[in-house]
N, C-alpha and C positions, 0 to 999 in steps of 0.2 A: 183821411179822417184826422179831426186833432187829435193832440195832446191829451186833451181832456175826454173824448171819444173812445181814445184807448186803456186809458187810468180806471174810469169809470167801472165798466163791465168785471175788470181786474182785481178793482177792491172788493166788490160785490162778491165777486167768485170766494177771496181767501177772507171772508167774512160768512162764509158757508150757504150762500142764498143758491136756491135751487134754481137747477141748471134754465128751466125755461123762462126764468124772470131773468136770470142774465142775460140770456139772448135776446129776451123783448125789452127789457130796457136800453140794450145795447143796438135795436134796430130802431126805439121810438126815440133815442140820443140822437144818431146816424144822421135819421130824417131831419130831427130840428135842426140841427148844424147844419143841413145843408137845404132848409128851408123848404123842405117837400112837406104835403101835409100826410100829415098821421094815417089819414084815411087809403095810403097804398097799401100799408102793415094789413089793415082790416080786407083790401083785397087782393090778398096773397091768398089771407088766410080762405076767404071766398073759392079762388081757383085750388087751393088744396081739395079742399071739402066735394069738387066738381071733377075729381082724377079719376077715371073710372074704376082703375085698379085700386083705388083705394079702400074698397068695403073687405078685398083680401086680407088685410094685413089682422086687422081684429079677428075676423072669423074664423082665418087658420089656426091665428093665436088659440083660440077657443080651442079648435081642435088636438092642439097637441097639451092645451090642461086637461081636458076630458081621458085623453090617453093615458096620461100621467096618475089620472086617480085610479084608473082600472089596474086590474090585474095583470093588462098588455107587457108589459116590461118582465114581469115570470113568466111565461108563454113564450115569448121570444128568446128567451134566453136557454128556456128549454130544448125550443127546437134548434137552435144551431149550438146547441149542446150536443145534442143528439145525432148532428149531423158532421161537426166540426172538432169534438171532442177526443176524438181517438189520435190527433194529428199531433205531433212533438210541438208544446205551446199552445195548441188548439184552444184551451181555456182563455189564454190570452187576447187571440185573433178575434176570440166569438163575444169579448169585452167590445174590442175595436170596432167589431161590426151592429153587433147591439146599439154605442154610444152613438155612432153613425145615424143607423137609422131613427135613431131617437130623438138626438137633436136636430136630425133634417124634420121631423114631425112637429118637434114644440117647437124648435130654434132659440130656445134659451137653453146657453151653456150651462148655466148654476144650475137648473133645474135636472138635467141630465146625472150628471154627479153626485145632487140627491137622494136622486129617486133611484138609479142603477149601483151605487157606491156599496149603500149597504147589502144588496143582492151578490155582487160580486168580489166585491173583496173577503169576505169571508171566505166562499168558493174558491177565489185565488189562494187564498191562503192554508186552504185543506190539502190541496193539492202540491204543498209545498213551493209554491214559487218567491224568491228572495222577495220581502217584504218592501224594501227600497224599487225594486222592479215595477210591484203593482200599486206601491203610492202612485210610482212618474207615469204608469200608464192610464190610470183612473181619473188622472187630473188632466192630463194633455187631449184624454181624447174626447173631454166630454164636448171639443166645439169640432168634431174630426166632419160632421155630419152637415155643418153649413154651408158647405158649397151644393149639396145635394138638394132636388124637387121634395115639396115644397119649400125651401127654406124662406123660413120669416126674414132675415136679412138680406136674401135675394131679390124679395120683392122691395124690402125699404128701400135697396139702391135703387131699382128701377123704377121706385114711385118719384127720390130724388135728384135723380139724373134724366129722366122720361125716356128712358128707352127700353125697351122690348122684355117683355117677363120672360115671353118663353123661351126668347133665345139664351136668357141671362140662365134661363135652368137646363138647356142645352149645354152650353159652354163650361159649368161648372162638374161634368160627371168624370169627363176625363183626368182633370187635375184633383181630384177628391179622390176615384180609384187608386192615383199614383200615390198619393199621400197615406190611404191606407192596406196599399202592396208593400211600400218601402217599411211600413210601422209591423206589417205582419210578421218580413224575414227577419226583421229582427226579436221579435217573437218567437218564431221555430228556432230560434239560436238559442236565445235565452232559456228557452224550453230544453232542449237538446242539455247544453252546460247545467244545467239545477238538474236533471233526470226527474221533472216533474210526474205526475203520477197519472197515467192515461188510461181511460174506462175504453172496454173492449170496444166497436162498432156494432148494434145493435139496429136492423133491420124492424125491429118491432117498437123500440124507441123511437124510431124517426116518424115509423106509421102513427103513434100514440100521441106524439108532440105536435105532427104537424095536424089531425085532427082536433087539437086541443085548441089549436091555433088558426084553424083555416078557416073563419070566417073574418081574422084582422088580415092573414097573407095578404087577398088580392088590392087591399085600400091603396095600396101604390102603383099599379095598374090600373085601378079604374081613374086616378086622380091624373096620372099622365098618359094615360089611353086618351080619358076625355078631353085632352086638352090639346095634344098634337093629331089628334084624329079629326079636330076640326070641331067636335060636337059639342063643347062649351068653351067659353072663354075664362079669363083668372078666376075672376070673382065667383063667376060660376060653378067653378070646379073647388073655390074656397064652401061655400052654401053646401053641396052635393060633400063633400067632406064630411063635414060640423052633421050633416044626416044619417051619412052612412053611420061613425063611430058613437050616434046615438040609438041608432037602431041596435048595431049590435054590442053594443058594453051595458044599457039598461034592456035591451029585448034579450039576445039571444044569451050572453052571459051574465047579468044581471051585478055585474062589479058595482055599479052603480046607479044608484034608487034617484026616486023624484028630487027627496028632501037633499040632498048633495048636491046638488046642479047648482043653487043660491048660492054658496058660496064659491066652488069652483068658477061660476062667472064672475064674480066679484073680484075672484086672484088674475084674471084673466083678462079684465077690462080696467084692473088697475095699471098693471103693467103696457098696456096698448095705449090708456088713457096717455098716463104719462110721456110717452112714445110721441103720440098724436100731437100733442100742445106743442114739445119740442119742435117735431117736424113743422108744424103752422107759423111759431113767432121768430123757424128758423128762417123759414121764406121770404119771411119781410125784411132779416137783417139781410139777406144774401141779394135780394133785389139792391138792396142801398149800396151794400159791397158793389155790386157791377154797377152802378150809377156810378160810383167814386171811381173804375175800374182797376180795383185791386188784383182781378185778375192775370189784367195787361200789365200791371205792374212785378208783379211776379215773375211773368212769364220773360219779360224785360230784363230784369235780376237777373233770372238762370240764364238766360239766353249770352249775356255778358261774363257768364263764368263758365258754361259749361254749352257744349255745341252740340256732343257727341248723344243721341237720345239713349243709349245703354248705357251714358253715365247717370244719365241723368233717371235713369230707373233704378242705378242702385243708390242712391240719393234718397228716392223718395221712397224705395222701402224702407230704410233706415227712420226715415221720417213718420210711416206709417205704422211700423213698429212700434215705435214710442207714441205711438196716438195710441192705438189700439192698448197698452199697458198702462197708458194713465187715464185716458178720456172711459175706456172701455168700449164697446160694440157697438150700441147704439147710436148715442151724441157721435162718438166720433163718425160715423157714416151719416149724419143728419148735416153736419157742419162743416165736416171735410170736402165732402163730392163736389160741394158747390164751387169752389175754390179749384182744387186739384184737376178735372175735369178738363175746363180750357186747357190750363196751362199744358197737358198730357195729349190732349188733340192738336196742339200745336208742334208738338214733338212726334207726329205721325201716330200715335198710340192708340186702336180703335178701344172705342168708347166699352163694349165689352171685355175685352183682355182685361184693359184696366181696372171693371167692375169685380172679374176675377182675384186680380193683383191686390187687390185692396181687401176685398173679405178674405184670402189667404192670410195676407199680412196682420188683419184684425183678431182674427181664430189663433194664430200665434201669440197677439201679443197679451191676449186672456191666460197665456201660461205664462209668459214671460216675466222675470224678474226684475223687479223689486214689487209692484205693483198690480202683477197681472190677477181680475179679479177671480179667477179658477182654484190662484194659489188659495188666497182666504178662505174656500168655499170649500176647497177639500179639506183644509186646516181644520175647519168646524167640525164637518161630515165626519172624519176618519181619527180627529182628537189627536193631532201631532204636531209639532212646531213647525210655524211657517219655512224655518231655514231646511228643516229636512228635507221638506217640498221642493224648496230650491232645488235643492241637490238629485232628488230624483228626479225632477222633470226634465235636465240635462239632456243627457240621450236623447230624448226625444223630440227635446227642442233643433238638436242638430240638425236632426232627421228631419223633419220639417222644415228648417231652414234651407235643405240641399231641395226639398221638392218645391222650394217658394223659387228661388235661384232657376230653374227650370222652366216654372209656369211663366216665369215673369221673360227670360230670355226666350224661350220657344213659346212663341203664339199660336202656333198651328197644335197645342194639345188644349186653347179653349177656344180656337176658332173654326176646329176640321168641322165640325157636326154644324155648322151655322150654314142657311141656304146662301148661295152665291147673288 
């Protein structure tokens, strides 16, 4: 690409133009310089629109705004209150597991944070746990739940890498457990050290919560029953979703009325819309990328500096890191994949591990400092200086960084469960 192919898109960006006209002008640039006509861009955007798994990505979206407006989020917190609370930190872990399953449902981080922040930090704070503790925990763990079924940015890798959803939701449970086993003991520590304040074990709590709640429990069995049992496919089990959690949040517990649904889809196909565009006019730049074979050209780069493939994966975490803390979750997995992908198959690197490696490194770099967008988002949420955030998120950035180190060197914790 010239000079000018690259300046172009550059100036655009630090002149504030949104993200998906930089990349369509920067794939309709691409093309003229290299005299293709215009009309590949328009059939990208064609074979996107023609992905099967693509009607997932909106529909689940849906589902995890619907969640968010219900009362789902008190319900659940009750029951692994209920069930989790008597445990030295309990309070703490049953945050972790909450944000988990939360954001595996919406799969937007900020939204988690939200919607769980003011539920729980109060809670945490009655309980006496240091203040500093449940900043860093509230804001780290709100993306703890992305590697988990359904995750929305599991399927966006898989829609732009093309390979396999379900194994991509296979592969991600093991390193997601480790990620919030390692965040829990340190939990029961922190617990144990503040002498936090622990409600007896209550046999009649647990029966009153999980009643309270068991018509949302099975939604994560019937969505990954149906899917690894063979009896629907993604998209399928996206639709069977978006049904169930309208049946039961306007039927059976009525969280939410007709007149609600209008705008809740409005927040919901905003967010997707925008998502969507990105991924379309990013196809067309990435198609022109491999016409120019910027790929091979990278991979030529590394290849001449670095030989050893476990150097060259702490390389590109570092590298993924810093995408994920400035680009953010999205764009960065829209823009990245296409690029990174070769280059990491050519380095032995099965195409799942690395879809792994990549939304770990993504989920971090949403905490990560200076940039990472979690920090702002609790900033707002909890009305504290950015820098304090820094400083609590710390610890747990560690912690996370020693289970990124792991997933990324042992492959066999996201590839045991994958069929041979």
């Amino acid at each position: 690409m010239s000079i000018l192919g690259s300046l172009f898109p550059l100036l655009l960006a630090l002149l504030g133009t949104p993200l998906f006209i930089v990349i369509a002008a920067s794939g309709l640039l691409s093309l003229f310089l290299e005299r293709i006509d215009s009309s590949a861009l328009i059939i990208e955007l064609y074979k996107l629109a023609h992905t099967p798994t693509l009607p997932a990505i909106p529909i689940f979206a849906l589902a995890g705004y619907l969640l968010a407006a219900s009362k789902a989020p008190q319900r659940l917190v009750r029951l692994s209150d209920a069930l989790l609370g008597w445990l030295p930190g309990g309070l703490a872990v049953i945050a972790l597991l909450v944000s988990a399953v939360f954001t595996a449902l919406t799969g937007a981080t900020g939204l988690t944070i939200i919607a769980l922040g003011g539920l729980l930090f109060p809670a945490l704070q009655l309980q006496k746990y240091p203040e500093k503790f449940s900043l860093g925990l509230l804001t780290t763990s709100g993306t703890l739940g992305l590697l988990f079924p359904p995750s929305f940015p599991i399927i966006l890798y898989g829609v732009v890498a093309q390979i396999s959803i379900d194994r991509l939701f296979l592969a991600g449970i093991l390193p997601g457990i480790l990620m919030i086993l390692l965040l829990s003991l340190y939990s029961f520590r922190k617990g144990l050290q503040a002498r936090v304040a622990r409600p007896r074990f209550s046999g009649r709590e647990v029966w009153g919560a999980f009643r309270e709640c068991m018509w949302e429990f099975p939604l994560p069995f019937v969505v990954l029953g149906g899917i690894y049992g063979g009896y629907v496919a993604i998209s399928e089990a996206a639709i069977l979703t978006v049904l169930y959690v309208l049946i039961v949040e306007m039927g059976v517990y009525r969280d939410i009325r007709f007149g609600d649904l209008k705008p809740i889809i409005i927040k919901s196909s905003v967010l997707v819309g925008g998502i969507l565009i990105i991924l379309g006019v990013s196809f067309g730049l990435t198609n022109t990328l491999i016409t120019e074979e910027i790929p091979n050209k990278i991979l030529d780069f590394m290849r001449s500096r670095v030989e050893n493939p476990l150097v060259f994966l702490l390389w590109l975490n570092l590298f993924l890191l810093g995408a994920g803390c400035l680009l953010g979750m999205f764009p960065a997995l829209i823009v990245i994949v296409p690029l990174v992908l070769p280059v990491a198959q050519a380095y032995g690197i099965h195409p799942v591990h690395l879809g792994i490696i990549l939304l770990t490194n993504l989920e971090i770099g949403a905490s990560l400092p200076p940039l990472g967008v979690n920090l702002f988002v609790s900033s707002i949420r909890f009305e504290r200086p950015i820098l304090e955030l820094y400083r609590a998120s710390i610890p747990y950035i560690l912690i996370l960084l020693f289970c990124l180190a792991a997933i990324t060197y042992w492959p066999a914790l996201s590839l045991v469960f994958l069929p041979k």
